[in-house]
ZAGU-912480 format. One record per residue: x, y, z of N, C-alpha, C, O in turn; residue number from 0. Coordinates in Angstrom, 1 decimal, always signed. Layout:
N
PT   n.east   n.north     n.up   ca.east   ca.north    ca.up   c.east   c.north     c.up   o.east   o.north     o.up     k
PT        X         Y        Z         X          Y        Z        X         Y        Z        X         Y        Z   NUM
...
***
This chain:
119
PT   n.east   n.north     n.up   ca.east   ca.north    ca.up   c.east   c.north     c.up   o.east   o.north     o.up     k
PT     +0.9      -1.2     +0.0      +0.0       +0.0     +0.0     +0.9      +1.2     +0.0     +1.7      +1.4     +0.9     0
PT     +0.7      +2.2     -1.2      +1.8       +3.3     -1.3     +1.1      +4.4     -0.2     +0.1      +4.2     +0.4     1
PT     +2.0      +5.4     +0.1      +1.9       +6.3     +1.4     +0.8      +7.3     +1.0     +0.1      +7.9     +1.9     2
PT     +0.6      +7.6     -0.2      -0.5       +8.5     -0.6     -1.8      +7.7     -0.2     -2.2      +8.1     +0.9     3
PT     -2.3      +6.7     -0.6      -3.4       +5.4     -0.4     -3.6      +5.2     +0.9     -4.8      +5.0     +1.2     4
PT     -2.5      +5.2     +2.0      -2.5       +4.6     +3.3     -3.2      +6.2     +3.8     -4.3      +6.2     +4.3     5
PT     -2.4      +7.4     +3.7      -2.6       +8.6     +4.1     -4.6      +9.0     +4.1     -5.5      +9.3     +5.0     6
PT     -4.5      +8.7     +2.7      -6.5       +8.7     +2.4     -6.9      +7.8     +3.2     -7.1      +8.3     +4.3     7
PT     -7.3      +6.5     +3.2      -7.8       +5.6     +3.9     -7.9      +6.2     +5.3     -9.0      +6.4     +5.8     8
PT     -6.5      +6.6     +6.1      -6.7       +6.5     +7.5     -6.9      +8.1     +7.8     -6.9      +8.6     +9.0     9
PT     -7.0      +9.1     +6.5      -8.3      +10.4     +6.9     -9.4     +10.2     +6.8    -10.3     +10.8     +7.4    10
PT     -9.5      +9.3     +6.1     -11.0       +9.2     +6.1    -11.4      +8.2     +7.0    -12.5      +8.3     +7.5    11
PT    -11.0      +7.4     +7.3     -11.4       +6.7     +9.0    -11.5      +7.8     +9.9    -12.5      +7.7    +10.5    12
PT    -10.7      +8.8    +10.3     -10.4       +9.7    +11.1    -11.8     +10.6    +11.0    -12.6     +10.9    +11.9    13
PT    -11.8     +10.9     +9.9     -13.1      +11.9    +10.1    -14.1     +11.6     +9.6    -14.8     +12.4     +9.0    14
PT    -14.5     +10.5     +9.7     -15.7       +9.4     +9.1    -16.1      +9.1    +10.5    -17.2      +8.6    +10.6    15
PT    -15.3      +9.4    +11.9     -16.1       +8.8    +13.0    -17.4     +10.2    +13.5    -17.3     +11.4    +13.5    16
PT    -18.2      +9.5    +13.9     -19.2      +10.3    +14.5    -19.3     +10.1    +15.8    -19.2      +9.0    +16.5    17
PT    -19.6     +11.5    +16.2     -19.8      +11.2    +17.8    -19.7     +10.2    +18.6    -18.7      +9.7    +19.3    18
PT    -21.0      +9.8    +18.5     -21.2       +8.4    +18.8    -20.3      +7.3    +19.0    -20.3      +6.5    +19.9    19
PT    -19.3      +7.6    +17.8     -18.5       +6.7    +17.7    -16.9      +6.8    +18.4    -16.0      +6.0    +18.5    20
PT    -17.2      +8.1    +18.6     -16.4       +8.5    +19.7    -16.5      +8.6    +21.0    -15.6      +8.5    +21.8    21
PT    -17.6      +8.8    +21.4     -18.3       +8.2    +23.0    -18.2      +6.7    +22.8    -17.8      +6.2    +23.8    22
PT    -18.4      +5.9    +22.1     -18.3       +4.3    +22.5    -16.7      +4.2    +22.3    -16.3      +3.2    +22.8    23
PT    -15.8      +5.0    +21.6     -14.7       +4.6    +21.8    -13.9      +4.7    +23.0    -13.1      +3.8    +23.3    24
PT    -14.2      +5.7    +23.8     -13.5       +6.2    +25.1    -14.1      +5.5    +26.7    -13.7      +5.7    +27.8    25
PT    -15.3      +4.8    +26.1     -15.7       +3.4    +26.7    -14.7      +3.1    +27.3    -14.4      +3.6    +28.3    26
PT    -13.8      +2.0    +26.5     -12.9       +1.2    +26.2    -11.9      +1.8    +26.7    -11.6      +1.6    +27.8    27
PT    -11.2      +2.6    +26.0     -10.0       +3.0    +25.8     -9.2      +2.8    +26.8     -9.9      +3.4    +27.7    28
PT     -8.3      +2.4    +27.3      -7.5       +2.4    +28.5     -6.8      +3.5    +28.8     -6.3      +3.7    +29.9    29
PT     -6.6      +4.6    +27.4      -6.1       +6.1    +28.1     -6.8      +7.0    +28.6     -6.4      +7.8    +29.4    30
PT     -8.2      +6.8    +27.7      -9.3       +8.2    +28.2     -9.9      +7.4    +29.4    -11.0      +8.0    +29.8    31
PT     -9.5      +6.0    +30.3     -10.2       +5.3    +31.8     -9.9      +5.2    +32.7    -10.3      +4.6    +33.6    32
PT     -8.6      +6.2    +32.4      -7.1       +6.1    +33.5     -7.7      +6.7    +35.2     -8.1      +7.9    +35.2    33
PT     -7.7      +5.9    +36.4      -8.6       +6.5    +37.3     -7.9      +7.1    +38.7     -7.7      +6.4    +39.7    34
PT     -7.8      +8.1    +38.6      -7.1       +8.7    +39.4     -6.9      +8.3    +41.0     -6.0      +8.7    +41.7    35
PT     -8.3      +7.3    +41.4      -8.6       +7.0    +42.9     -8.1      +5.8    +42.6     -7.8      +5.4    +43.8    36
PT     -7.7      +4.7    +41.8      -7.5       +3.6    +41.5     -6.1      +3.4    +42.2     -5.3      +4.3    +42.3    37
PT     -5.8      +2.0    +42.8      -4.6       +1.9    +43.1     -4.2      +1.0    +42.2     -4.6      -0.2    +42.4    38
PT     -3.3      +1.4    +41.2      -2.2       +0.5    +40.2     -1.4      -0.3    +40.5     -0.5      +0.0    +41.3    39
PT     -1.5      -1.3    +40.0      -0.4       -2.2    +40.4     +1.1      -1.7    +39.5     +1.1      -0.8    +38.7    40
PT     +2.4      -2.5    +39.6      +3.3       -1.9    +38.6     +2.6      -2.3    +37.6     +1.9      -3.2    +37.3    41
PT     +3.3      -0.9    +36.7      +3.3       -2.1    +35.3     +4.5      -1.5    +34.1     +5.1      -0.5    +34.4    42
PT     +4.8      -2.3    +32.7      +5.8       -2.1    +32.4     +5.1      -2.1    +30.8     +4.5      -3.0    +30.2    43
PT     +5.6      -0.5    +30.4      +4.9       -0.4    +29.0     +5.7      -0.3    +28.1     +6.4      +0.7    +28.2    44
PT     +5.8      -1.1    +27.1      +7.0       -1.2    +26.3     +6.5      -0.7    +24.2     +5.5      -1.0    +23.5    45
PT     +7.3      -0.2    +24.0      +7.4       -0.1    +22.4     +8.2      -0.2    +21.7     +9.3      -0.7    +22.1    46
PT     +8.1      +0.5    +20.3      +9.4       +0.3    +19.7     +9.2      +1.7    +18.8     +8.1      +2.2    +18.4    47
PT    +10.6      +2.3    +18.5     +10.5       +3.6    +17.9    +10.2      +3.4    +16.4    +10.0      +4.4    +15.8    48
PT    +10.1      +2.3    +15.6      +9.9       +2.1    +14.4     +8.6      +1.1    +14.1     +8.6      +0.5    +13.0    49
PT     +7.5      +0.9    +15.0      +6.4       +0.4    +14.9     +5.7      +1.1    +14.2     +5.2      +2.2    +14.5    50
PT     +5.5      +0.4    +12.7      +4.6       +1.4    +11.6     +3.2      +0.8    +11.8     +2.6      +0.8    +10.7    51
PT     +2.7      +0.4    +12.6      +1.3       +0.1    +12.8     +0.9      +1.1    +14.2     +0.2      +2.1    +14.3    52
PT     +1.4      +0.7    +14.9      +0.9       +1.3    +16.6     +1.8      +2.5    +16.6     +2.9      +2.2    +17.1    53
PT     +1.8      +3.7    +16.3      +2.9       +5.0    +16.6     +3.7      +5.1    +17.9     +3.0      +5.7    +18.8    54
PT     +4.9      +4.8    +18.5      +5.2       +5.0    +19.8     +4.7      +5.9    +20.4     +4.8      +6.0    +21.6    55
PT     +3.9      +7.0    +19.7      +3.9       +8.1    +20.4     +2.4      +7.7    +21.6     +2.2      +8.4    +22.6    56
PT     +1.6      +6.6    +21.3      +0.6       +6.6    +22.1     +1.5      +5.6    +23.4     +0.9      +5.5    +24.5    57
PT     +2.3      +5.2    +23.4      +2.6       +4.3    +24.4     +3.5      +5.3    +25.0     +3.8      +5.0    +26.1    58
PT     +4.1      +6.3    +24.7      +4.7       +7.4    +25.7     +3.8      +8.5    +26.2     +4.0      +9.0    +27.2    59
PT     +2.8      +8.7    +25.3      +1.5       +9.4    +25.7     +1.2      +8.7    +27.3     +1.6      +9.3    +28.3    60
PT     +0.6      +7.7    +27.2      -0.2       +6.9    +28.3     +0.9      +6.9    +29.5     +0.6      +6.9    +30.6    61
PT     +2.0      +6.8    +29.2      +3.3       +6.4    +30.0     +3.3      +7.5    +30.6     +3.2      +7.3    +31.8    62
PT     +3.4      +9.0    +30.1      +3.8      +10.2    +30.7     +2.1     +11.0    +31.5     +2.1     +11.9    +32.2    63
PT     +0.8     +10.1    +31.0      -0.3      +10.7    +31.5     -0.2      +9.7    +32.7     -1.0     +10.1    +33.5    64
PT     +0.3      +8.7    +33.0      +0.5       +7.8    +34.3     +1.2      +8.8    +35.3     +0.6      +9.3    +36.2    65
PT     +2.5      +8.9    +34.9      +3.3       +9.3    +35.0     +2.7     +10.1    +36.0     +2.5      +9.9    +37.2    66
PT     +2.5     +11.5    +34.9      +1.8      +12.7    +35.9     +0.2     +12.8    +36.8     -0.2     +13.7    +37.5    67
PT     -0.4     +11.6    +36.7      -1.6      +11.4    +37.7     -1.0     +10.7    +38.8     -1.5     +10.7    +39.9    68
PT     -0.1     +10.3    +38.6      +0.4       +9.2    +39.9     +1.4      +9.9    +40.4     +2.3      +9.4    +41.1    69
PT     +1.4     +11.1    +39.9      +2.9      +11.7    +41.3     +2.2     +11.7    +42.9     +3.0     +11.5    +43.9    70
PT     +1.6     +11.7    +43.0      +1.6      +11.6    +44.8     +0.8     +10.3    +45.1     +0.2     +10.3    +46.1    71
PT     +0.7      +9.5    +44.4      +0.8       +8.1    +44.5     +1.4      +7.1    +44.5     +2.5      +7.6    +44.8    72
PT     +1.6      +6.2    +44.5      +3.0       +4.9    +44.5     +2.6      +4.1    +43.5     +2.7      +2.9    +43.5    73
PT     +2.2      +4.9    +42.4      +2.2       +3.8    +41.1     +3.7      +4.2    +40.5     +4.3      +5.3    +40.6    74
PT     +4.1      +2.6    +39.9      +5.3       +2.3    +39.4     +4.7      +2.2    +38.0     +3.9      +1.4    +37.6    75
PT     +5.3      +3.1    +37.5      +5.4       +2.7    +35.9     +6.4      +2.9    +35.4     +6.9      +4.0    +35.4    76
PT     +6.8      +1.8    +34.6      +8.0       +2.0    +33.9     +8.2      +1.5    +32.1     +7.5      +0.6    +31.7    77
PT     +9.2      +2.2    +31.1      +8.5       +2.4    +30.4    +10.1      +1.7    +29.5    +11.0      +1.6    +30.2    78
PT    +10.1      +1.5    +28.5     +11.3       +0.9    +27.5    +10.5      +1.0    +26.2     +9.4      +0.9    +25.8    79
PT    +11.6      +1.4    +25.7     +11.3       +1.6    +23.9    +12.6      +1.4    +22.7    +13.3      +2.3    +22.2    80
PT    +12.6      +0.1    +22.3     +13.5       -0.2    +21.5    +13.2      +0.7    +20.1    +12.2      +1.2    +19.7    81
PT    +14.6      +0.9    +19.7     +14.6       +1.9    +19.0    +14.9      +1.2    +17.6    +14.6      +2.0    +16.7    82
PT    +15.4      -0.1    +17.1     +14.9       -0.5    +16.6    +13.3      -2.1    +16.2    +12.3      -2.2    +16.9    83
PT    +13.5      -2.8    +15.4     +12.2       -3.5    +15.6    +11.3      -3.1    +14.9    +11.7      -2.6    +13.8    84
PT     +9.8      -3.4    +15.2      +8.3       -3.3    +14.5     +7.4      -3.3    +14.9     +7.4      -2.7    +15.9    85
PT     +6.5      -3.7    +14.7      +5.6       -3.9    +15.5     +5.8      -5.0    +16.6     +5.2      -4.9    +17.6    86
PT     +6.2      -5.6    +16.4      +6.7       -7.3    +17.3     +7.3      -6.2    +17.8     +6.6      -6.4    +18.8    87
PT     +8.1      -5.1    +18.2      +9.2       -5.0    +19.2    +10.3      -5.3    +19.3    +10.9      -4.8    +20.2    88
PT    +10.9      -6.3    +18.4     +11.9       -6.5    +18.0    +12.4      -6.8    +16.8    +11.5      -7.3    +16.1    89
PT    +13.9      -6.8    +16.0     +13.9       -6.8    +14.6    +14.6      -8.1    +14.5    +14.9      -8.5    +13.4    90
PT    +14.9      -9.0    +15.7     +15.7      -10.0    +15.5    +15.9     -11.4    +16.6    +15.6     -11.0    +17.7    91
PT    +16.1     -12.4    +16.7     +16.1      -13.1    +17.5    +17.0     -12.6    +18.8    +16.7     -13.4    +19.8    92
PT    +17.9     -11.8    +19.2     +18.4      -11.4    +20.1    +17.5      -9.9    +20.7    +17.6      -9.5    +21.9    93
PT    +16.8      -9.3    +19.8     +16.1       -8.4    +20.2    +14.7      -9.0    +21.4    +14.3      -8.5    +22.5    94
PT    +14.1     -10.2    +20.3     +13.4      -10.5    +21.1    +13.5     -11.1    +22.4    +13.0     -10.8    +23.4    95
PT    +14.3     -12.1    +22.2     +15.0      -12.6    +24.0    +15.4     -11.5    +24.7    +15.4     -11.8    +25.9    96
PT    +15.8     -10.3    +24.7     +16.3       -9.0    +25.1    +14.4      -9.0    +26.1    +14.1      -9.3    +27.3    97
PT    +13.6      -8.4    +25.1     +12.2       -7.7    +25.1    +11.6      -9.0    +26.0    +11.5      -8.8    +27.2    98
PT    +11.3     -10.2    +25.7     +11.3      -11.6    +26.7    +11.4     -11.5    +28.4    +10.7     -11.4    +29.4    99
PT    +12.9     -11.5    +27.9     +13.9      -11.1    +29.8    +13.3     -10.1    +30.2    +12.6     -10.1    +31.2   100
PT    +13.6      -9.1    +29.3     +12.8       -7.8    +30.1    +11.4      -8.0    +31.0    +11.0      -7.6    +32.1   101
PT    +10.9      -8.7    +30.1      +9.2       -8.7    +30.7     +8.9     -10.0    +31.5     +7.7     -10.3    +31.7   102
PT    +10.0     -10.7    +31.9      +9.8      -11.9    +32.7    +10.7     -11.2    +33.9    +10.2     -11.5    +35.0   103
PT    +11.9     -10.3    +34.1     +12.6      -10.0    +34.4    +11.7      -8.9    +35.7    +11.9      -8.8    +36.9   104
PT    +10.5      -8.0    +34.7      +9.8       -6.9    +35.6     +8.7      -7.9    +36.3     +8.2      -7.5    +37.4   105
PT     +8.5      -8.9    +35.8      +7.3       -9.9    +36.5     +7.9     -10.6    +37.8     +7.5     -10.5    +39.0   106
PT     +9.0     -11.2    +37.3      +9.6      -11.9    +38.9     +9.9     -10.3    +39.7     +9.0     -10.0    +40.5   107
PT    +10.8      -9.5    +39.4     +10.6       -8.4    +40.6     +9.6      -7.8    +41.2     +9.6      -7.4    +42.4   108
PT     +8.3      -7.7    +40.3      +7.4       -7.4    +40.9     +6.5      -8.1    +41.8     +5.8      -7.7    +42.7   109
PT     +7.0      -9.6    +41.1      +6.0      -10.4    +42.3     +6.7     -10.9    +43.5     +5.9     -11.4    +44.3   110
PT     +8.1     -11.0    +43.9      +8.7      -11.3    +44.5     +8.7     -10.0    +45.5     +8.1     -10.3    +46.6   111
PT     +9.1      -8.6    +45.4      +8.5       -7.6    +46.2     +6.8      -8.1    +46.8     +6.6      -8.3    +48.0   112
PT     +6.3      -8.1    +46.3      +5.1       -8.2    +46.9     +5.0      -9.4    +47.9     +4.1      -9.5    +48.7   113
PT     +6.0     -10.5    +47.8      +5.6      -11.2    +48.3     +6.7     -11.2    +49.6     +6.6     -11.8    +50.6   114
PT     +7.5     -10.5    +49.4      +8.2       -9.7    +50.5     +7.5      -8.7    +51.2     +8.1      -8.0    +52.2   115
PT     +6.5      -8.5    +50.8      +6.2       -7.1    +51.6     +4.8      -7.8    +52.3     +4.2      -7.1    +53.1   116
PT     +4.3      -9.0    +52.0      +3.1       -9.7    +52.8     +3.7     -10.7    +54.3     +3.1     -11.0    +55.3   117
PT     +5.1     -10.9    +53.9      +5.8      -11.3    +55.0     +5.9     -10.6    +56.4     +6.6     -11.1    +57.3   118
***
């Protein structure tokens, strides 16, 4: 799909939504639901700076709107963005074992703290 073709298509998705269609989107959304009284568990939001499907920019968006609702809170968020990759997040078999560890790596710390801190 050439970049002129892709460009049309995804304006006119853009401004083809109606209202409606934007009140049932923000339903859902996990950025426009973000709840300020909520207590967050960690969590660990990852991208890649060359994802031509999902733009990094919404996973630094949500990262940095965490971010700033949870300063006088104890939510942990932490955030990584490989700079190369795709949408998978990685461009290669050591990328991906990299992005893997990473996210098995923030799972044992996180659940092992907690299970230190029930003791």
């Amino acid at each position: 799909m050439d970049d002129d073709l892709l460009f049309g298509f995804v304006s006119h998705l853009i401004f083809s939504l109606h209202l409606t269609d934007w009140d049932f989107l923000q339903t859902y959304s996990p950025y426009h639901n973000i709840d300020e009284t909520a207590d967050y568990p960690p969590m660990l939001i990852t991208t890649s700076t060359r994802d031509d499907r999902v733009h990094p920019a919404h996973a630094r968006k949500m990262t940095k709107k965490l971010w700033d609702m949870g300063k006088k809170k104890d939510w942990k968020v932490h955030y990584y963005e490989n700079i190369e990759g795709g949408h998978g997040g990685a461009a290669d078999a050591k990328q991906s074992a990299f992005m893997t560890a990473l996210a098995y790596d923030f799972m044992f710390d996180t659940l092992t703290k907690n299970i230190q801190a029930e003791e």
